[in-house]
N, C-alpha and C positions, 0 to 999 in steps of 0.2 A: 356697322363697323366691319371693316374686311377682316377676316381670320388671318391670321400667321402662322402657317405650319411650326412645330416646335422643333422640326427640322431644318429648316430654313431660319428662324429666330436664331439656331447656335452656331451653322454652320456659314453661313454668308459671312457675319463681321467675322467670324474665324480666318477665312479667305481675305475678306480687306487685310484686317489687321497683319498676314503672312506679309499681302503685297508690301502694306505700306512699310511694314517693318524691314524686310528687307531690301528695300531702296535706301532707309534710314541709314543701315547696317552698310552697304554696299558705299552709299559717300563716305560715312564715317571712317570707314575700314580705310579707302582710300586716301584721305586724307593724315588718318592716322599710321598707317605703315609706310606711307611715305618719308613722315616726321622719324617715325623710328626706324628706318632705313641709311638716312642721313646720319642719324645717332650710332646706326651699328656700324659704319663703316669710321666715325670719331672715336668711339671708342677703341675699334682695333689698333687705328693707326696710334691710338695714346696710350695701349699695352705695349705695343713692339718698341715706341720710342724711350719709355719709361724704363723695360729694360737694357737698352743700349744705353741710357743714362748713368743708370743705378752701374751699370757695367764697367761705363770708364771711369769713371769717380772714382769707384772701386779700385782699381785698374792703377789708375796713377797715385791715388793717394802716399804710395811708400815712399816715392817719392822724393816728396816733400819731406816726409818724416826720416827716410836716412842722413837728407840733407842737414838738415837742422840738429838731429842728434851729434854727425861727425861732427860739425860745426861748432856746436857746445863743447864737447869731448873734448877736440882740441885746444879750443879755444882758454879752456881752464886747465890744460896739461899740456903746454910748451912742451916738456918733457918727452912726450911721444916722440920730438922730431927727433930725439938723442935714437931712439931703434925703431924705424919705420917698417921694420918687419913684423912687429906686434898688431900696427894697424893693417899690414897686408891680412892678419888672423882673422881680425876683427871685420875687414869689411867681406873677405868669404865668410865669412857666421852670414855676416847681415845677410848675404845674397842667398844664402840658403832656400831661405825661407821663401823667397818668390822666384818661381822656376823664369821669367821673363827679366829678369834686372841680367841687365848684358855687363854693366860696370859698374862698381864703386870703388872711387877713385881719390886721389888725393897728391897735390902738385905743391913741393914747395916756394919759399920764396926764392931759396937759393938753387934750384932745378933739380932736384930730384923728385922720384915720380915712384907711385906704389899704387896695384891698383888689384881687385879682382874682378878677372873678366870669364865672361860666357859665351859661347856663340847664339845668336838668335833665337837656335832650337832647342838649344839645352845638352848638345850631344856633349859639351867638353866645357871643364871649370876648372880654372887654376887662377893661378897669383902672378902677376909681372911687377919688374922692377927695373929701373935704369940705372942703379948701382952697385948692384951686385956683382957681378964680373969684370965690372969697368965703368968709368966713368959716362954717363951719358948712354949708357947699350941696355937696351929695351929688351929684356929677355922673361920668356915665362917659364914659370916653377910649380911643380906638385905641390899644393896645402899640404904641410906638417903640421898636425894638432899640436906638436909641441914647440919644434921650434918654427914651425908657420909658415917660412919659406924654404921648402924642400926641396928635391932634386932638380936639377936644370931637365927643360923638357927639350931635348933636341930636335924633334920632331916641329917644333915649332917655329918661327922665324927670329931672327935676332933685329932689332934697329940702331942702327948707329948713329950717333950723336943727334939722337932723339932730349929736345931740351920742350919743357910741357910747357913751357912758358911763353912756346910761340903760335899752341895751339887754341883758336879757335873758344872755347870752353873758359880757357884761364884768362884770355885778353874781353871776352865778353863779361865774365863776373868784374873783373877791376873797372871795367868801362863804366858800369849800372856801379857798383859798390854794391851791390847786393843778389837776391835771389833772380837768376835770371835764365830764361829758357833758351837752349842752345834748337837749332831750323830742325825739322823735319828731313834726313839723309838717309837714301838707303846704305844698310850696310854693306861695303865693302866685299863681293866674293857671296852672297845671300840674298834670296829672294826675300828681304825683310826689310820696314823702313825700321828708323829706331829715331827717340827723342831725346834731350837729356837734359838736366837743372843743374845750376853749381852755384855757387856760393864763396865769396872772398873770406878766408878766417884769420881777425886780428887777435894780437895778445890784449890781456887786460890792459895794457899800458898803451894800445893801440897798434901797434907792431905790427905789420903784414908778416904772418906765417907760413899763408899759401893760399889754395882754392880746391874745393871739394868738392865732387861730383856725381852723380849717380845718372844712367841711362836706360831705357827700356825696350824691347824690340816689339813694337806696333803690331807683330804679326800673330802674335794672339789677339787681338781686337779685332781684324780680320778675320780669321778662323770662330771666332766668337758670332760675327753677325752672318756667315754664312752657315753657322748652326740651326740659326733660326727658322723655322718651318714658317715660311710666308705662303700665303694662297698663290697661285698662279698670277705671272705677271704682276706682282707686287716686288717694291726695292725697298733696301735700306744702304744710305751711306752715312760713314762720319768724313768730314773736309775741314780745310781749315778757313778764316775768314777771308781768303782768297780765292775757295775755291779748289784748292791744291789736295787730294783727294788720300785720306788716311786709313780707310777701310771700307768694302761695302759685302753687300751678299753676293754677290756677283762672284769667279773664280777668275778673276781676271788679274794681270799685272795691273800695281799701283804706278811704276816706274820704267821707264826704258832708258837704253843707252842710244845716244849720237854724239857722233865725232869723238868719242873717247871717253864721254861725260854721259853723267846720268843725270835724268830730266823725267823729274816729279808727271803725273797724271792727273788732271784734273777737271772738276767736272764739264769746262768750256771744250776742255780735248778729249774728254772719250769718245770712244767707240760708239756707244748706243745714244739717237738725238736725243730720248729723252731725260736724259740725265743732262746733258748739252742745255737743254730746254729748263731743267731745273736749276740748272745754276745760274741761269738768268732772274731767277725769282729766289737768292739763299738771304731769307730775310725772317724773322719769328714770326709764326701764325698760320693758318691753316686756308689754303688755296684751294681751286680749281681748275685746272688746267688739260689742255687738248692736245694729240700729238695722231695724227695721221686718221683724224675721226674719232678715235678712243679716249673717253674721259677718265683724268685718273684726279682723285682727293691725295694732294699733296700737303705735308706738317711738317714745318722745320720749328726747333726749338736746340738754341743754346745751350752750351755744354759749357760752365763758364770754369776755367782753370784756376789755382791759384798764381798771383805774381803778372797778372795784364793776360794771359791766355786763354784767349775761350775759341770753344770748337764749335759744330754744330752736325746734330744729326737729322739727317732728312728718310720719309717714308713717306713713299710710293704706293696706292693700291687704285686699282680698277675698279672705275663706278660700276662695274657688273659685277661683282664679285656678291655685292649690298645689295643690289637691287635685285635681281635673279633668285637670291633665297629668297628675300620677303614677299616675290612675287609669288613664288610658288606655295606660302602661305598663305599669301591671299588668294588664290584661286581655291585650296583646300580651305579656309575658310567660308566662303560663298556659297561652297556644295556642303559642308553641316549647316548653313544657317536656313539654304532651301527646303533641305532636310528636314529641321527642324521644325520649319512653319511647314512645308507638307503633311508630318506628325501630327504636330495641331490640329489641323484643318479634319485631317480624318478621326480624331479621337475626339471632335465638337461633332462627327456626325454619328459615331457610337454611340456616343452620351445621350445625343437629343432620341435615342430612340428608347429610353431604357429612364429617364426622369420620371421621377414618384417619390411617394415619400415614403420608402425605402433608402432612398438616395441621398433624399437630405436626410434622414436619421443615421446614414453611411457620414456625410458628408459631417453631422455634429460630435460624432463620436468620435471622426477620424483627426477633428480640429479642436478637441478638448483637451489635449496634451495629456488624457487621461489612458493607460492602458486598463487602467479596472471597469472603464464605462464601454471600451470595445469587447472586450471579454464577458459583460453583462446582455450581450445585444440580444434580444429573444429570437427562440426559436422555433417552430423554422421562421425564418426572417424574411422571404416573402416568396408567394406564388411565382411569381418568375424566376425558372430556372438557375437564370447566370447571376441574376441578383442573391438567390438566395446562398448559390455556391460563394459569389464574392463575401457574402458574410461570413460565411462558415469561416471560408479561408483567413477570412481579415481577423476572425477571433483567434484562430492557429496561429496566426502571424503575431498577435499577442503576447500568446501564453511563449512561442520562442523566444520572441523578442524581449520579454522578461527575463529568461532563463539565460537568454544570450549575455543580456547588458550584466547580471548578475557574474557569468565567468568571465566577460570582459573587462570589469572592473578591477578581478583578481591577477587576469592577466597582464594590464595594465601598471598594476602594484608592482608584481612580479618583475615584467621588462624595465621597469623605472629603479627598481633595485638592481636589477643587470646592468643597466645601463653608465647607472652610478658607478657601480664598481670598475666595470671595463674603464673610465674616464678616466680614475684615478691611477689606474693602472698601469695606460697610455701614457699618462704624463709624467709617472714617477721613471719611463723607460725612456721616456723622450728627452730626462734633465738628467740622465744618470750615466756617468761613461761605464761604458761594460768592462772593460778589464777590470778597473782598481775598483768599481763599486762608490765611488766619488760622483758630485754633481760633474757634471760635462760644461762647456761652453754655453751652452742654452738655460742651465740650470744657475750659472753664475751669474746671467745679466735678471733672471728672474729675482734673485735673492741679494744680487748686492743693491740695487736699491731701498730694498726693505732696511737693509742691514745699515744701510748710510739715515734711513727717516729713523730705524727706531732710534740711534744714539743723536740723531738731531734732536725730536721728541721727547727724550726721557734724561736728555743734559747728560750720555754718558760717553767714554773715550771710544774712539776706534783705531781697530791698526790692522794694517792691510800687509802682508806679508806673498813674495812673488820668489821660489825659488825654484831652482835646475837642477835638474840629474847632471855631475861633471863629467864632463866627456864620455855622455852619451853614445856619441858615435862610434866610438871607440868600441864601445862594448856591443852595439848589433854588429860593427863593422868583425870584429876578434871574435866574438863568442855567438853574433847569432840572433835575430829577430826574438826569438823562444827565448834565452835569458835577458834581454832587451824588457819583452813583456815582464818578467821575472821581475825587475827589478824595479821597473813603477808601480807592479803588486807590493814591492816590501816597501817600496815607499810609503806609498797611500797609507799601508795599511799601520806604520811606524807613528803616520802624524797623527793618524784619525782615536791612536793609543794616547798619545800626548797633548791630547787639544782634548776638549766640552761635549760633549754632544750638539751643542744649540750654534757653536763654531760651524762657521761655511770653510769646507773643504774641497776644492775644485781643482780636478786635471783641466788648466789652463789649457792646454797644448799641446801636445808631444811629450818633452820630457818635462814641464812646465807647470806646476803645481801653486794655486793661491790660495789663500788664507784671509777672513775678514775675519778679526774677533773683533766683538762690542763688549767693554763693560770691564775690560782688563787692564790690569798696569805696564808700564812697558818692562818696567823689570821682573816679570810676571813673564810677559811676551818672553824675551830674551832666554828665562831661565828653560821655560820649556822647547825651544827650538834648538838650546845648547843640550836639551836632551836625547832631543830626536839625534842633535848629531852622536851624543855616546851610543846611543842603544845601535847606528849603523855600523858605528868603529864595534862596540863589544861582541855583536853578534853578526857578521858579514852572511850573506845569503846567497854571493856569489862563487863562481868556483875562479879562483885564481884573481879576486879584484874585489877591490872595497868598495862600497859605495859611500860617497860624499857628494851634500850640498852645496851650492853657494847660496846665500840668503838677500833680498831686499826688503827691508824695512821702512815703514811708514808709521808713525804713530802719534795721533792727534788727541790732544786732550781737548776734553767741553769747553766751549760751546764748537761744534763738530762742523765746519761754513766749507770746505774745501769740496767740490764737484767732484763725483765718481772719476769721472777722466782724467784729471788733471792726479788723483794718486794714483789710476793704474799707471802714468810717465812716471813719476816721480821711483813708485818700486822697479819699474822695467829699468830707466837709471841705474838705479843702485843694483840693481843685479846686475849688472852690465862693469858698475865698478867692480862687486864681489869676483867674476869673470876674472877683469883683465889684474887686479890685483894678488892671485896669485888660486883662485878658486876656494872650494872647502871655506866660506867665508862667513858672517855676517856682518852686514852695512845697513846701517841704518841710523 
């Protein structure tokens, strides 16, 4: 029988086994980084889309909802048309609060018109009216917080026999009878397109009253998707289902002027072919497409409006962007796996020179999961030098490894008690607004749901209470950001004296403060909000100005079925009535 060196018996299949392994590895790889090549270039494109999604939804939703509130409001107070200066107050309130609403507006039946307008950029916000100095003459006004339509602004233009009834907005809502989207137009004198929704408002008795409006200027959406850090040579746009082009990453006009007139941009007529090129393909779902040799992974997905409107955004990214990373790990892959099995191959030719049973008595102790049977190993442990050093060593390696796992443990304990603590700590700073010491907006949606199951679960009342600092503005605008903070400090800290501890207390907002109690009567409710309000009359905190609430009330007896959403409207409502009913109020 031929001998087999014990060199050659370990080192040979060690060499196969490199080769073959690394062929294995090498289709595998390919195969496999291929697939997740394709995946990492879908997944980017359905990051970028997802936020320019999340973004306009975002984006337009108000909307809708100033719409439908004026709409209500009116609708059940005829009375408004008696002083339309009140609703000029009310729709600057409303625009306040989104730096982008260009208009909210409101057209009688009989032709008068009241509106609060902004330029696209935000530089200038006032109030216009076409009755106030005369019949039919469009002129704008400084907000007075009290009497709302304030001094004429001369700087501005005047319109003469401006009647809204002939415009555009009022004859498309009567058209449809209902919620209807006014085209895509740039503004007027501004690099900005703007959109806008209106709405016909009947009396209860069915009366035409007028038509209500609200507009947005698109050039934040714009500015929005060219925020976004794209790799090289990668686009994003929004268009509309024509094509008609509403925003992209690009810094380019959406719109130009000829002959007098201004004419939309879109993706059949821009500038670069391949947007030309993609708008031949504006359909949901994810493509491949070629423009001058360069492959680009194109994803469009619907942006669906409410009231029939839907958009759509498209992304653009170059198959090298995907491919080129993953190559360059596969090439560094290839050279560890070589590596790798070269390692092998040489530590099968150490070994075969050094086997004895030294080795295997190395080899049982070190796979006994015993450290007490390595530490026991005799000594000296064998005539051959490096064998018997490896012993020594491997029982050293022991007695650390013992003493190791032993402070490991403790430190283990240790970091997981840090750890603990830090979390909680994080979170109580994450739910908590700093000034007042109150949950924050993040801490409200954590806890109003709890707060909604426990009185669903336990058959007990809840009541949700939504109240304002009055004339808020008034007091950073006269006295100063520093009494401003002052004074939702003496808020907060008024309610959180006259409410539970187990009561959720939440800075809403700004000046904007809510309340969930579970478990209370409403004349329970009532008596201590009537006290929050003495204790600001008894004890004022400001210098030269009281402070006063307005209050909205919600309050549900068991069994508790009414959705979180539908009472935060319901108190937003009613503080809205508290507002315009005279302030210092509660409604409920």
């Amino acid at each position: 029988m031929k001998r087999i060196s014990l060199w050659g018996l370990i080192v040979v299949p060690f060499a196969l086994l490199a080769i073959l392994g690394g062929a294995t590895v090498y289709i595998l790889s390919t195969v496999t980084l291929a697939n997740v090549s394709d995946n990492v270039g879908w997944h980017y494109m359905r990051e970028i889309e997802s936020r320019v999604y999340d973004r306009v939804t975002e984006f337009m939703a108000p909307l809708d909802t100033v719409v439908q509130v004026n709409r209500d409001a009116i609708s059940y107070h005829p009375e408004y048309l008696d002083d339309l200066d009140v609703l000029a107050g009310r729709f600057y309130e409303q625009a306040v609060a989104y730096p982008y609403m260009t208009f909210v507006s409101f057209a009688t039946a009989d032709g008068r018109y009241v509106n609060s307008t902004r330029d696209p950029f935000g530089s200038s916000h006032h109030v216009a009216t076409n009755y106030t100095r005369g019949p039919n003459f469009l002129d704008a006004f400084n907000y007075d917080p009290v009497d709302f339509v304030g001094t004429h602004i001369e700087s501005e233009p005047t319109f003469k026999g401006y009647d809204p009834r002939t415009r555009p907005f009022y004859q498309d809502a009567l058209q449809q009878d209902g919620m209807t989207w006014s085209a895509i137009e740039p503004y007027f004198g501004y690099e900005s397109l703007g959109v806008g929704l209106s709405a016909p408002i009947y009396a209860q008795d069915g009366t035409l009253l007028g038509v209500t409006a609200t507009s947005v200027a698109l050039v934040s959406l714009d500015k929005f998707l060219q925020s976004i850090e794209l790799v090289d040579d990668s686009y994003v746009f929004l268009a509309e289902a024509n094509g008609d082009l509403i925003a992209t990453s690009r810094d380019q006009a959406l719109f130009s002027e000829e002959a007098g007139a201004m004419k939309r941009v879109s993706l059949s007529t821009y500038q670069d072919p391949l947007f030309q090129l993609a708008g031949t393909q504006l359909a949901e779902g994810t493509r491949q497409i070629e423009m001058d040799g360069k492959g680009y992974l194109y994803h469009v997905r619907p942006v669906p409006l409410p009231y029939g409107q839907t958009w759509y955004v498209g992304v653009l990214i170059p198959e090298s962007y995907y491919k080129n990373i993953l190559s360059d790990y596969s090439e560094a892959l290839m050279w560890i796996v070589l590596l790798m099995f070269l390692s092998i191959a040489l530590a099968g030719s150490f070994v075969a020179r050094f086997i004895a049973r030294p080795i295997l008595q190395l080899n049982q102790a070190a796979t006994s999961h015993s450290l007490e049977q390595i530490r026991n190993l005799p000594r000296p442990f064998s005539r051959v030098r490096e064998i018997n050093s490896l012993g020594r060593r491997l029982q050293n390696m022991a007695y650390r490894l013992s003493d190791a796992m032993q402070n490991l443990e403790q430190k283990v304990a240790q970091r997981t008690s840090d750890l603990k603590d830090e979390n909680e700590t994080l979170m109580e700073q994450s739910t908590t607004d700093e000034l007042t010491g109150l949950y924050n907006r993040r801490g409200f949606k954590l806890l109003s749901e709890q707060a909604l199951k426990q009185a669903q679960d336990q058959d007990l009342s809840l009541t949700m209470v939504l109240c304002d600092i009055d004339h808020f503005k008034m007091v950073n605008d006269s006295l100063g950001h520093s009494v401003g903070d002052q004074a939702l400090a003496v808020v907060a800290s008024v309610l959180k004296e006259h409410f539970r501890s187990e009561d959720i207390c939440v800075r809403y907002g700004g000046e904007e403060f809510m309340l969930i109690i579970v478990g209370m009567t409403r004349g329970d409710v009532m008596k201590r909000l009537n006290l929050v309000r003495q204790a600001l009359c008894d004890h004022p905190d400001l210098p030269e100005r009281r402070i006063t609430l307005s209050f909205g009330v919600t309050h549900l007896d068991p069994p508790v079925d009414t959705p979180l959403e539908i009472l935060i409207q319901e108190v937003d409502t009613k503080l809205y009535r508290a507002k315009h009913e005279g302030r210092d109020k509660i409604v409920g």
